[in-house]
N, C-alpha and C positions, 0 to 999 in steps of 0.2 A: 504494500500500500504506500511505504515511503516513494520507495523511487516512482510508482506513477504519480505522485505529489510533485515529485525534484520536476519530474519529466514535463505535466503539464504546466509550475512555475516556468521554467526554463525555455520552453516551448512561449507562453503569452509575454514575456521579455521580449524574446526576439523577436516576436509580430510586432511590440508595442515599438523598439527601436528600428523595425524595417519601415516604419510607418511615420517617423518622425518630420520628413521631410516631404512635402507635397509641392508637388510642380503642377499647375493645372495650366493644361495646354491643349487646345482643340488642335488636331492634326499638327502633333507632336513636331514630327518631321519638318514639316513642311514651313511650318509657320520659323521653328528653329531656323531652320538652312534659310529662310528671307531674312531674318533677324540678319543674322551673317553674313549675306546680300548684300545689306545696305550699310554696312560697317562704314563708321568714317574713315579715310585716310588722315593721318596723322598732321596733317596740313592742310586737311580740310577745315571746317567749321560745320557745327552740327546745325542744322536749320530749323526751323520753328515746328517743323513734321516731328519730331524727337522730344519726347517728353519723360518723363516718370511719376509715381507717385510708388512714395515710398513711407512706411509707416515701421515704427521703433518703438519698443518700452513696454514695460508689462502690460498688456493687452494690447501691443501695438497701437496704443493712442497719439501716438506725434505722430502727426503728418507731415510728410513734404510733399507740396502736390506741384507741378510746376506747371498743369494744365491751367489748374486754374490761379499758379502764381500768387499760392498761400501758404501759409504753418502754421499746423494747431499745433498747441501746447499742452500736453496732461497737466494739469493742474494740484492732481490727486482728487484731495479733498473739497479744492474748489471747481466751477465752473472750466472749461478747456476754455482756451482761449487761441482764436484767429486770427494773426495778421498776414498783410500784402507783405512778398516775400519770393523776390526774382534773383534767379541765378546768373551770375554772367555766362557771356559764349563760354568764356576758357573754362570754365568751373562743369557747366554740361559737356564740353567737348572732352574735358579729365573724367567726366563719369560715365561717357560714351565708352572711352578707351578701359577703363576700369571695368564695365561688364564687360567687353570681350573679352580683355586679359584673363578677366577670374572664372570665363565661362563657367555664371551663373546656370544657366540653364541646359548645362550640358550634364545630361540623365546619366553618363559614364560617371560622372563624379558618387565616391563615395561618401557617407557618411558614419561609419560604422565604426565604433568605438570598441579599441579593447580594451581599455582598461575596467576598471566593476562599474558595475552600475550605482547612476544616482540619480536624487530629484534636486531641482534648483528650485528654492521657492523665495523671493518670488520669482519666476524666470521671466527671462525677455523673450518677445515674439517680433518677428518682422516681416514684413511683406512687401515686394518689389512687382510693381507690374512699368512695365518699356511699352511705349505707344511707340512705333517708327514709321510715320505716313499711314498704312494706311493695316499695320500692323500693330496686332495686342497682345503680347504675351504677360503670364506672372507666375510667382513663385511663392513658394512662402517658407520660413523656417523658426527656428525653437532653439533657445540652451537647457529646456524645461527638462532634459532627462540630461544632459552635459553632451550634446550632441551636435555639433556645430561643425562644419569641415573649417579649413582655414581660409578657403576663398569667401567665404558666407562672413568671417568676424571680420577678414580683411576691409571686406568691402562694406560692412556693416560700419567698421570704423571711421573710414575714410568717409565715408555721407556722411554720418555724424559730426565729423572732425568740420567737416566745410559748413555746414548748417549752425555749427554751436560758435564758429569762430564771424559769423554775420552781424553786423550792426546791428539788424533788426531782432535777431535771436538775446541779443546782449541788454536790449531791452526790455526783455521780459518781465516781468517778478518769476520769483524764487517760486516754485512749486510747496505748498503746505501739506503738511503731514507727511506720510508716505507709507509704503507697503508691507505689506507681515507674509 
């Protein structure tokens, strides 16, 4: 009776960490390989077609939306808060090149952690979705069991890093209270 206990522990782990990472993507393929189509050149500039909206922080409530050229704030305990909030070229055209580099959405990338298992509470959740013309893709990921590849915190850094370091970010008030 133990080891069919170990077995079906051991067995719903590994479902619960194969599942950790969700990529939802209509016509996988396809939509991917246009993604990568429209790559900028390095000496291009990324043009109004090229958007993102990316969301950070336990329950992924910071937004950066660049469609509609705003940032919610978690607030926690108070009200989130909205403002107008544009990225220069060079700043989208460093996070053009930063999803290809980190190919986010490339399904070969593992996630799979050896080392033992844990829970992160409270964890961080984030969500990427890339508009490129006339192109939608997103992704979404978790440290909620310690499961993060290095392109995911890479790249999770580096948008954070550019958004925390904005005038208008630096504006904000202090976020009250905080998470258990």
């Amino acid at each position: 009776m133990k080891k069919t206990s170990l077995f079906v522990i051991t067995l719903l782990l590994l479902i619960a960490t194969g599942c950790s990472k969700n990529v939802n993507k209509s016509n996988t393929n396809t939509e991917a390989a246009n993604l990568n189509a429209n790559k900028t050149n390095v000496n291009q500039t990324v043009t109004s077609d090229f958007n993102i909206v990316f969301r950070y922080g336990v329950g992924a409530k910071n937004e950066l939306n660049t469609v509609d050229k705003t940032y919610t704030k978690d607030m926690v305990t108070s009200p989130s808060v909205t403002v107008p909030f544009e990225l220069t070229s060079d700043e989208m055209n460093d996070i053009r090149q930063r999803i290809d580099e980190d190919q986010l959405f490339d399904s070969n990338i593992s996630n799979i952690n050896n080392g033992p298992a844990m829970m992160v509470s409270p964890c961080q959740s984030y969500y990427l979705q890339v508009i490129d013309k006339d192109i939608k893709i997103e992704t979404n990921w978790d440290n909620c069991e310690g499961l993060m590849t290095a392109q995911e915190k890479d790249f999770s850094d580096f948008i954070i890093n550019i958004i925390e370091n904005h005038p208008e970010y630096k504006k904000l008030p202090l976020a009250t209270g905080g998470y258990l």
